[in-house]
Z-matrix of the N, CA and C atoms (Angstrom, degrees):
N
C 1 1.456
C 2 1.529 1 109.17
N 3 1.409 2 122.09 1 135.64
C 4 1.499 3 110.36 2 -158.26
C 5 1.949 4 70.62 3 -123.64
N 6 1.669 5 62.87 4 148.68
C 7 1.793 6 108.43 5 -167.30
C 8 1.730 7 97.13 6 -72.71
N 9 1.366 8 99.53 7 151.87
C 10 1.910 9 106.55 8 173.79
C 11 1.386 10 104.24 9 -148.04
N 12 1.346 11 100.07 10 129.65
C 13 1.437 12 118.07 11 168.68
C 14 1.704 13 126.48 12 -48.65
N 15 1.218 14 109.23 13 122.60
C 16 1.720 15 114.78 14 -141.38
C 17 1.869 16 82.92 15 -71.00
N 18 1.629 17 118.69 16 -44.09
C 19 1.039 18 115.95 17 -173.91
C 20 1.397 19 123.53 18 -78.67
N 21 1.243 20 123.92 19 4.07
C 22 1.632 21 120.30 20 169.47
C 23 1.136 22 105.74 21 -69.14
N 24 1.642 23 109.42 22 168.62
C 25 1.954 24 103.30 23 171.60
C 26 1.316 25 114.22 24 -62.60
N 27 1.264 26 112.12 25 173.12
C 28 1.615 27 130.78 26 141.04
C 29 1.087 28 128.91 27 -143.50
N 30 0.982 29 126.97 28 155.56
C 31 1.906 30 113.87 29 -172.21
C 32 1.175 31 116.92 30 -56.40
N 33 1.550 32 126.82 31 121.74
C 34 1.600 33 161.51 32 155.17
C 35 2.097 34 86.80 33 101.48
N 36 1.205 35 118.33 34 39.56
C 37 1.393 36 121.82 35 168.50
C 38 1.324 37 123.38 36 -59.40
N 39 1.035 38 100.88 37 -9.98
C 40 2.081 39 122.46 38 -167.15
C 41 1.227 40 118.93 39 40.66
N 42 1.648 41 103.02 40 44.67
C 43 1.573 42 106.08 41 168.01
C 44 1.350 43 111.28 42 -94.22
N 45 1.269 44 111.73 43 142.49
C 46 1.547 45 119.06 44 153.80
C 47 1.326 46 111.22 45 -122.86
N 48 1.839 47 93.23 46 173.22
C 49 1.489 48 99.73 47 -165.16
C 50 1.751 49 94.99 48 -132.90
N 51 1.518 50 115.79 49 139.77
C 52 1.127 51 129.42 50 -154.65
C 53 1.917 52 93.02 51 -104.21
N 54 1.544 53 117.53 52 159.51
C 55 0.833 54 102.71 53 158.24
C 56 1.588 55 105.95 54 -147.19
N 57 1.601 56 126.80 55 168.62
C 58 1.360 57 132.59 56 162.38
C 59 1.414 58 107.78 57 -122.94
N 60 1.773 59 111.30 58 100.45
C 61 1.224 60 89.93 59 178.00
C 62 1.428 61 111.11 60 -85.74
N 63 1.547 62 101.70 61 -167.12
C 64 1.407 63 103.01 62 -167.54
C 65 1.565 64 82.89 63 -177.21
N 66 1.742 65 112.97 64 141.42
C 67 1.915 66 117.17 65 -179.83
C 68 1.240 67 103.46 66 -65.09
N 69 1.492 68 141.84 67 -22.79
C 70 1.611 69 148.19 68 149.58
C 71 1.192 70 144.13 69 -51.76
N 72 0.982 71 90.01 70 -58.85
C 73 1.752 72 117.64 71 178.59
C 74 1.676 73 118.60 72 -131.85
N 75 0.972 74 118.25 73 150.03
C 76 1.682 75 131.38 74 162.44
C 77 1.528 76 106.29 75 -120.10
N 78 1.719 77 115.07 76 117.74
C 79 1.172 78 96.45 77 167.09
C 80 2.023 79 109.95 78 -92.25
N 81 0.895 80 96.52 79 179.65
C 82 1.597 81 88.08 80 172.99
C 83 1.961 82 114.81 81 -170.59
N 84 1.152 83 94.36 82 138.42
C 85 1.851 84 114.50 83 -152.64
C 86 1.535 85 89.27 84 -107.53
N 87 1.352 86 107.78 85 -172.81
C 88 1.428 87 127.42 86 -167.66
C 89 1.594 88 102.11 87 -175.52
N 90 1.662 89 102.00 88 138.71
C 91 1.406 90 110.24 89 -170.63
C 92 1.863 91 102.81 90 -155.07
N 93 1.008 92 91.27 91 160.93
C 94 2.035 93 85.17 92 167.02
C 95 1.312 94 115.90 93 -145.82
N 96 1.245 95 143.61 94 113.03
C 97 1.520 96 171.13 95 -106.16
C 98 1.800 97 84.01 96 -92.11
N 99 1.415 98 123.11 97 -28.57
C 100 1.561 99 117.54 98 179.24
C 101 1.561 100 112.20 99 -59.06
N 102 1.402 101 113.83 100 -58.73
C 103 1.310 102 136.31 101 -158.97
C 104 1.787 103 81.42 102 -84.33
N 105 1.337 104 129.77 103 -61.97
C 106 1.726 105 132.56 104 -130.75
C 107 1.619 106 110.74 105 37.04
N 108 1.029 107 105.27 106 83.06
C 109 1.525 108 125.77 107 -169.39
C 110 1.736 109 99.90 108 -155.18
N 111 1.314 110 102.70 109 97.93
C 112 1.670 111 107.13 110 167.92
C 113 1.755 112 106.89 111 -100.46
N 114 1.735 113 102.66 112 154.23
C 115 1.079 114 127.13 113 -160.04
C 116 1.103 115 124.40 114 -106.93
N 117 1.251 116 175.18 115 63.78
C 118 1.497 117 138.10 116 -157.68
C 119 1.732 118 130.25 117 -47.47
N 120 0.951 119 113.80 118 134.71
C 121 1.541 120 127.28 119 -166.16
C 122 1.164 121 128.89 120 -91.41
N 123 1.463 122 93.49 121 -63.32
C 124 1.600 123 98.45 122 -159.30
C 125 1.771 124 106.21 123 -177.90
N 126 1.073 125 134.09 124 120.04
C 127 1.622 126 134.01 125 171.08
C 128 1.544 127 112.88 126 -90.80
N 129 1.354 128 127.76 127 118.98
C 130 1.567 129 125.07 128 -175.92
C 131 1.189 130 93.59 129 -120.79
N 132 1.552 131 109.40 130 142.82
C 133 1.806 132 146.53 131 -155.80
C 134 1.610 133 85.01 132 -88.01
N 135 1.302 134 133.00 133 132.67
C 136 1.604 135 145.56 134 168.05
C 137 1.380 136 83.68 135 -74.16
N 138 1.352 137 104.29 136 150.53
C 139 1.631 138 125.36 137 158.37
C 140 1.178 139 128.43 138 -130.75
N 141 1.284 140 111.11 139 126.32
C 142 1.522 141 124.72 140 -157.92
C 143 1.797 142 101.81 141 48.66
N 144 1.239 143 131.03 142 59.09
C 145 1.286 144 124.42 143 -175.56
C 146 1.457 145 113.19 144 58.49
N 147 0.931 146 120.10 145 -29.46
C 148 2.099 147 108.73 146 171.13
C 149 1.052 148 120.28 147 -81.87
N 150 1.316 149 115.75 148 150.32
C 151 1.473 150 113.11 149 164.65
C 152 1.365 151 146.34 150 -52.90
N 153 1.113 152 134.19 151 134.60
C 154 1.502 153 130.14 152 -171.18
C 155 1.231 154 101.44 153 -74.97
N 156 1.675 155 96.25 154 91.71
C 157 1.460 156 102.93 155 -174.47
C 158 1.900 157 102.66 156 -71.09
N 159 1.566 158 124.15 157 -34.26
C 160 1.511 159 118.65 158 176.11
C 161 1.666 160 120.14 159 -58.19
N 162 1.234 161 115.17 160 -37.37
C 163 1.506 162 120.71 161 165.98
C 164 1.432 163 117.61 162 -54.76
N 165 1.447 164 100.82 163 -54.80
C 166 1.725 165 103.21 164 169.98
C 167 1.428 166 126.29 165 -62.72
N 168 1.385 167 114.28 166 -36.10
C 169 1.351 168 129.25 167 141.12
C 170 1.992 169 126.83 168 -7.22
N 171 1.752 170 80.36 169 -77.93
C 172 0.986 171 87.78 170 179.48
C 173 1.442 172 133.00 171 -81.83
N 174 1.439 173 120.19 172 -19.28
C 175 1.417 174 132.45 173 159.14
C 176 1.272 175 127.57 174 -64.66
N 177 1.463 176 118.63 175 -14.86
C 178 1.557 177 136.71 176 140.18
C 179 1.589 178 113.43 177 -53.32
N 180 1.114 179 109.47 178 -73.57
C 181 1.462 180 113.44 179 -176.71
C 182 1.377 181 106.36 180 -52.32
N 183 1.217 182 129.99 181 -34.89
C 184 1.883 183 125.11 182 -171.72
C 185 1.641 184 98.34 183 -75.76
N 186 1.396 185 110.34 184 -45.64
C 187 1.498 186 110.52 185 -151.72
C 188 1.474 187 107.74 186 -95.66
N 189 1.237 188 104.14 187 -26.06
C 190 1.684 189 118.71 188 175.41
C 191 1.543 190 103.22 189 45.81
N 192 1.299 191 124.16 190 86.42
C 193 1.324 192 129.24 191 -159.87
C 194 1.814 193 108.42 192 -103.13
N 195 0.606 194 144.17 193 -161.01
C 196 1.938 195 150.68 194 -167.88
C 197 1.543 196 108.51 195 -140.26
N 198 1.756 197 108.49 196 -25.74
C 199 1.409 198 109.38 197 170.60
C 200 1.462 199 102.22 198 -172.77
N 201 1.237 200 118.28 199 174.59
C 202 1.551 201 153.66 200 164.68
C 203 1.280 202 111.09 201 -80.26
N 204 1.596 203 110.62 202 156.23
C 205 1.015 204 110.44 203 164.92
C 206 1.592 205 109.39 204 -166.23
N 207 1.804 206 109.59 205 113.23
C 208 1.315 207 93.25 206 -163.62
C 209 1.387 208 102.66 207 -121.04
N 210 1.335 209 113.54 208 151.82
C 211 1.749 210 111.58 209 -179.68
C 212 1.620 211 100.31 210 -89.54
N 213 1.654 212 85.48 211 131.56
C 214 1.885 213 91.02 212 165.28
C 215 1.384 214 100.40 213 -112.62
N 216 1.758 215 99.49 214 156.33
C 217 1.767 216 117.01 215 -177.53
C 218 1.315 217 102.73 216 -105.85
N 219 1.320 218 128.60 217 121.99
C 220 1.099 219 140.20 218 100.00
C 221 1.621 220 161.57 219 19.81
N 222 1.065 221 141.45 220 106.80
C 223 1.387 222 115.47 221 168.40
C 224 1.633 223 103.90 222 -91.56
N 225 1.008 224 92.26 223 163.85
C 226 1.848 225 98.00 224 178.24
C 227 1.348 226 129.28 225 -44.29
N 228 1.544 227 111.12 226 -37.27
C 229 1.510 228 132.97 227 166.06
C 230 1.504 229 135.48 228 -58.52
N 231 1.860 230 93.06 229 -22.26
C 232 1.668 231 130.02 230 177.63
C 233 1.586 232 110.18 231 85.11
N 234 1.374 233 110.36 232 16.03
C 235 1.161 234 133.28 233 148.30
C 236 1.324 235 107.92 234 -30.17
N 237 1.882 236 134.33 235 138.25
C 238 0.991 237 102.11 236 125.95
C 239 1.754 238 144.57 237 -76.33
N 240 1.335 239 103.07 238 172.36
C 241 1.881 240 99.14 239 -178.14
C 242 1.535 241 116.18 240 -114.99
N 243 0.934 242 149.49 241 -160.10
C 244 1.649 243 147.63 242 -134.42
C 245 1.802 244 90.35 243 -101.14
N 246 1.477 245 112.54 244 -32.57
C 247 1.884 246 109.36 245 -170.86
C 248 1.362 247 85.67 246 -99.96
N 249 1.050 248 145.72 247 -51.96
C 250 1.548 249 129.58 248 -166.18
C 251 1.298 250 101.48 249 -18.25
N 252 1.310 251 149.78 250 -73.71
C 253 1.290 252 140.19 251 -161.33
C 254 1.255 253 128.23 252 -43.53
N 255 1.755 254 100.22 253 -50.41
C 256 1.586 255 113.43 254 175.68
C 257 1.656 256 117.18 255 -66.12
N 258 1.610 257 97.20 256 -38.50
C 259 1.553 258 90.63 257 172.54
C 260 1.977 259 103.31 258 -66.38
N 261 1.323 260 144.74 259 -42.22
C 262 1.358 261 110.08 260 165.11
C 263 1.147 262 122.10 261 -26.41
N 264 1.468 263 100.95 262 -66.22
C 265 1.508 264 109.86 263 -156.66
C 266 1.267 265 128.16 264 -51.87
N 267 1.799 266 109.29 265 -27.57
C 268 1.128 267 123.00 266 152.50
C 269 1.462 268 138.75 267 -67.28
N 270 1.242 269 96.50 268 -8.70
C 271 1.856 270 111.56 269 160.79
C 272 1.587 271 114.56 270 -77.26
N 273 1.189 272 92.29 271 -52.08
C 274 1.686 273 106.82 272 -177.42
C 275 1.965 274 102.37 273 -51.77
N 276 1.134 275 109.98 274 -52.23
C 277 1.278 276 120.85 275 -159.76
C 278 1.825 277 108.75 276 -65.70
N 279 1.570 278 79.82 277 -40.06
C 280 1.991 279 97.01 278 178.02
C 281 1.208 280 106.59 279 -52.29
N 282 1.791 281 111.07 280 -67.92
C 283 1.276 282 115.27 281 170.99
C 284 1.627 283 136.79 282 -46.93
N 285 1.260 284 114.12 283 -37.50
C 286 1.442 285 108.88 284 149.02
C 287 1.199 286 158.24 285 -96.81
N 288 1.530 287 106.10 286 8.25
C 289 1.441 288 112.95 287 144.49
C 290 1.166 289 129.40 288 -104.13
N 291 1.650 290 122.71 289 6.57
C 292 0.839 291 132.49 290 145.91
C 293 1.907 292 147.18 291 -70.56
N 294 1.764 293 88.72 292 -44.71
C 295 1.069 294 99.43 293 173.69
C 296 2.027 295 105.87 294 86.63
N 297 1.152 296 123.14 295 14.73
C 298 1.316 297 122.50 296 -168.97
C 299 1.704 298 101.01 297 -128.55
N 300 1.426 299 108.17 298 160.72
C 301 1.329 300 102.10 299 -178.51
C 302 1.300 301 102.02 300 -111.19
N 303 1.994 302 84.52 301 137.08
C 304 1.835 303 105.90 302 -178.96
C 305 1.406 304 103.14 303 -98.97
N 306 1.574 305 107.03 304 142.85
C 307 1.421 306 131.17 305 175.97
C 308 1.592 307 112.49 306 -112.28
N 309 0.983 308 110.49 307 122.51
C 310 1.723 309 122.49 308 -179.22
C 311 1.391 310 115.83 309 -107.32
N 312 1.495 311 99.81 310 116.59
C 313 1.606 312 123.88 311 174.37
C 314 1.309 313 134.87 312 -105.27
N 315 1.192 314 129.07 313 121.94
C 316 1.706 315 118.88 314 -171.67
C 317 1.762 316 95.71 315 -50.37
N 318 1.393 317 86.53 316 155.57
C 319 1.869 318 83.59 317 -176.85
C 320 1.878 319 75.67 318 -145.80
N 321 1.072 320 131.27 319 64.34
C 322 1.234 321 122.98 320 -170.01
C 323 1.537 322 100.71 321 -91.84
N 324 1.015 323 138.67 322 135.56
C 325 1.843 324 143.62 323 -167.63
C 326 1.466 325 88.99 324 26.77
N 327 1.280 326 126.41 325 87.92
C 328 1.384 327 148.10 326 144.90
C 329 1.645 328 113.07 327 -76.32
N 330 1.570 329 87.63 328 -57.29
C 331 1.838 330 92.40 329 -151.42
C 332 1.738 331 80.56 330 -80.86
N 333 1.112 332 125.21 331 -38.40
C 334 1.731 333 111.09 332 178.80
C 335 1.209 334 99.54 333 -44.19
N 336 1.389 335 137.51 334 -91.42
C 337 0.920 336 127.19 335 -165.56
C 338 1.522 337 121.72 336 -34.53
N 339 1.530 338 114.28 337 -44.90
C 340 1.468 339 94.96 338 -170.96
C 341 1.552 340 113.10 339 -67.69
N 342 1.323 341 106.90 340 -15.11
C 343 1.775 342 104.88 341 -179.73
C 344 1.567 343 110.97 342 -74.10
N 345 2.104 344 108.94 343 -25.03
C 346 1.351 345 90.74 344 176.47
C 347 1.353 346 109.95 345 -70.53
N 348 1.193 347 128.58 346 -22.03
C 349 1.500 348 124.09 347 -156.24
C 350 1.885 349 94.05 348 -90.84
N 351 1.160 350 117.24 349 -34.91
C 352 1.582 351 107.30 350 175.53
C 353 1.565 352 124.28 351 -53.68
N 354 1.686 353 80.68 352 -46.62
C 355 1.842 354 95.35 353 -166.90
C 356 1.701 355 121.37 354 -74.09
N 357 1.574 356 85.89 355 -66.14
C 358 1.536 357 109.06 356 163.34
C 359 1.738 358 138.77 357 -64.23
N 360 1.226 359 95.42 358 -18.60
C 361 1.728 360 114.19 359 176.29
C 362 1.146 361 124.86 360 -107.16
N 363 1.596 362 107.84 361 -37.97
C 364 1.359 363 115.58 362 173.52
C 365 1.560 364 128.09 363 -107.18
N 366 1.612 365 107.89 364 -14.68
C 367 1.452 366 143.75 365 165.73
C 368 1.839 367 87.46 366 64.20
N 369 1.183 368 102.94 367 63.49
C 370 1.484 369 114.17 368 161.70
C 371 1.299 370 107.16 369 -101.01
N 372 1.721 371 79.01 370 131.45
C 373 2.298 372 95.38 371 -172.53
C 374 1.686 373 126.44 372 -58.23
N 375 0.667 374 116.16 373 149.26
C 376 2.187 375 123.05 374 -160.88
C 377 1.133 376 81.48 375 -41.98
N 378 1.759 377 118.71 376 -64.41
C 379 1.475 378 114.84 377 -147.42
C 380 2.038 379 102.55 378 -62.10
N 381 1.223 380 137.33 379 -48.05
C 382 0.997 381 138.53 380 -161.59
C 383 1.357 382 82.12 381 -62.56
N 384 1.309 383 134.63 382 -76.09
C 385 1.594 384 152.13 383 -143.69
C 386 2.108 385 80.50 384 -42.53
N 387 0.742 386 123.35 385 -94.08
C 388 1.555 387 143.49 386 -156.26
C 389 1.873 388 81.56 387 -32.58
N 390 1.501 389 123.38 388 -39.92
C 391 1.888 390 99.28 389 -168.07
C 392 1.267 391 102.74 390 -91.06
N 393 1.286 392 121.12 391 -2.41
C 394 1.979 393 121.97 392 174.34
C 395 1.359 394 107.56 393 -106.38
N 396 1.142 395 120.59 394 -28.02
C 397 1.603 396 99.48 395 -146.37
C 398 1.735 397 114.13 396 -77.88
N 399 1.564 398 115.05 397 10.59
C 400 1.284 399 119.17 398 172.20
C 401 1.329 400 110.42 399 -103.19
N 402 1.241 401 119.58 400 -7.35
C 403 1.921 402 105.71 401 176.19
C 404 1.700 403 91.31 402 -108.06
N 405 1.302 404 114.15 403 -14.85
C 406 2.351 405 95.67 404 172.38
C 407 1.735 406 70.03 405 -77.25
N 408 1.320 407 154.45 406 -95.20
C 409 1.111 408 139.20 407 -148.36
C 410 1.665 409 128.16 408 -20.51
N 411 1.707 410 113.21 409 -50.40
C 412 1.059 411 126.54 410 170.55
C 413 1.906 412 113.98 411 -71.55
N 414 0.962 413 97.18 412 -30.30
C 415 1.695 414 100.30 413 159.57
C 416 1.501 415 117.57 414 -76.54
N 417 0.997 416 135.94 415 -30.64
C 418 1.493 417 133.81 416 169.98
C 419 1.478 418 102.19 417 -70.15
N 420 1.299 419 118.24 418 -32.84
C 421 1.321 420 119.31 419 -162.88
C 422 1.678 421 113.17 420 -70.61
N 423 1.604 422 101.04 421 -40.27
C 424 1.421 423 140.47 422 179.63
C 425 1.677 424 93.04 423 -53.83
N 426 1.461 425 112.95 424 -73.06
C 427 1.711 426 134.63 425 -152.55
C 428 1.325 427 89.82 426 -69.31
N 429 1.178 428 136.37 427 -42.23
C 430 1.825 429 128.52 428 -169.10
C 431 2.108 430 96.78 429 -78.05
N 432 1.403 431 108.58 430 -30.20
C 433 1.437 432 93.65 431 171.29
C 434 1.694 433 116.64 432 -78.95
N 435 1.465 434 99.63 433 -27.52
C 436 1.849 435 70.56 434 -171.28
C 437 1.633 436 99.77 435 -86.34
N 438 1.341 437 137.37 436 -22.94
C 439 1.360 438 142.30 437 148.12
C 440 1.295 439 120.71 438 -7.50
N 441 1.871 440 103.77 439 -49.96
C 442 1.575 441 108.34 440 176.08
C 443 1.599 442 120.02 441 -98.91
N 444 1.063 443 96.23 442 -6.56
C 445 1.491 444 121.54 443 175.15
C 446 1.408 445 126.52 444 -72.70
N 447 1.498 446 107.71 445 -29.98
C 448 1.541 447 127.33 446 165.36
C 449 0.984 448 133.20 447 -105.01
């Protein structure tokens, strides 16, 4: 009998999966509505500017989540700014090839923060900081939704 990780999904597991996009990178977290405790996950490389829709794919299929959750940016004013759009579009897109419902969160100085807390808090080196600092982003992004959520 092969063993399974108590914390992966399972169907109605009440995990979700957080994301920060970005035209580069997506970071992306993991949390479950029991605990409301988001994680950092995993950062996936954009290709040709789109999303790795097979990575996301597949982090659906492992985690089998109940919903999305993506941070949109902002200008300070609540303006939108030059990515606001794409981050929709990347909701829209989640949601229909997914089939799951996406929730949208200001993620306004997200990834600042997560770089202060990498760099300055944890004194994690530039080079590491640049391959994490978008899924602690997508986990902050995650933790401020189920925060408001409860």
């Amino acid at each position: 009998m092969a063993k399974t990780d108590p914390l992966r999904g399972a169907p109605d597991s009440g995990a979700y999966l957080g994301f920060d996009f970005g035209n580069k990178k997506i970071g992306i977290a993991v949390g479950h509505a029991d605990t409301a405790i988001a994680s950092p996950l995993q950062t996936l490389r954009s290709i040709n500017q789109a999303p790795d829709w097979v990575g996301i794919g597949k982090l659906i299929a492992e985690w089998r989540p109940i919903g999305l959750v993506v941070g949109i940016s902002r200008q300070q004013d609540g303006r939108d700014n030059i990515i606001t759009p794409l981050m929709q579009k990347f909701c829209r897109q989640l949601n229909g090839r997914f089939q799951l419902p996406v929730y949208q969160i200001d993620e306004t100085l997200t990834t600042f923060a997560a770089k202060q807390l990498l760099f300055d808090d944890l004194h994690v080196s530039a080079a590491k900081l640049w391959a994490v600092q978008d899924q602690v982003a997508a986990q902050l992004i995650l933790q401020s939704w189920f925060n408001q959520s409860s």
